[in-house]
C-alpha positions as CSV (number, residue, x, y, z in Angstrom):
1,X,12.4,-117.4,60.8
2,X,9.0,-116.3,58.9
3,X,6.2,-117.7,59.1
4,X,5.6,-120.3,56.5
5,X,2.0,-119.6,56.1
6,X,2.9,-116.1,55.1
7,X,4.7,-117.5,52.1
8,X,2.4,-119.8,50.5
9,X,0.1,-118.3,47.6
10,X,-3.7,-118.0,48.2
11,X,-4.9,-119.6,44.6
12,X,-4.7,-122.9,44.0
13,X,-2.5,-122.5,40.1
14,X,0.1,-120.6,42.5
15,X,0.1,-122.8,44.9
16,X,0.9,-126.1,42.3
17,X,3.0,-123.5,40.3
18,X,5.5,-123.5,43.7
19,X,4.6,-127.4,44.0
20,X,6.6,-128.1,40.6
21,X,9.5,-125.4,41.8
22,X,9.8,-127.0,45.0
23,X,10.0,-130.7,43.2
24,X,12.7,-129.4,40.7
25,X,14.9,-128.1,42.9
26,X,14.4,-131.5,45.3
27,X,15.2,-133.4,42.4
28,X,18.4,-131.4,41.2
29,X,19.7,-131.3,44.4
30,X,19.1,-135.0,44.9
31,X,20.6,-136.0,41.4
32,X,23.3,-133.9,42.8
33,X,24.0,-135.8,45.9
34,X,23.7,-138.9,44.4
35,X,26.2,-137.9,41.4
36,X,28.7,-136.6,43.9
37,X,28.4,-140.0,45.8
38,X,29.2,-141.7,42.9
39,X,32.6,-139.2,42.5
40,X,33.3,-140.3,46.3
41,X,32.9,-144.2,45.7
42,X,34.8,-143.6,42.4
43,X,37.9,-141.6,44.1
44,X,37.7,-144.7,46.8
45,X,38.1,-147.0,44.3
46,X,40.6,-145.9,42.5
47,X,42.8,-144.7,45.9
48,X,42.0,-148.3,47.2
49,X,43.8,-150.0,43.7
50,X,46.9,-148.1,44.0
């Protein structure tokens, strides 16, 4: 494991710049939890009415 010091950017439009990466992919990866939930629940649902 690095260190994560190493990996963050010394200027402060860098450091945002990463900032708004990191907050996309948190977001894509939580709409895509949340929209494979939903599939779950769905699949349950119908199962459960057969």
């Amino acid at each position: 494991m690095s260190d994560a010091t190493e990996e963050l950017p010394d200027d402060l439009a860098s450091a945002l710049a990463l900032l708004a990466q990191e907050r996309a992919r948190r977001i894509a990866a939580e709409t895509e939890a949340a929209t494979a939930k939903a599939e779950a629940a769905s699949a349950k649902a119908l199962v459960s009415h057969s």
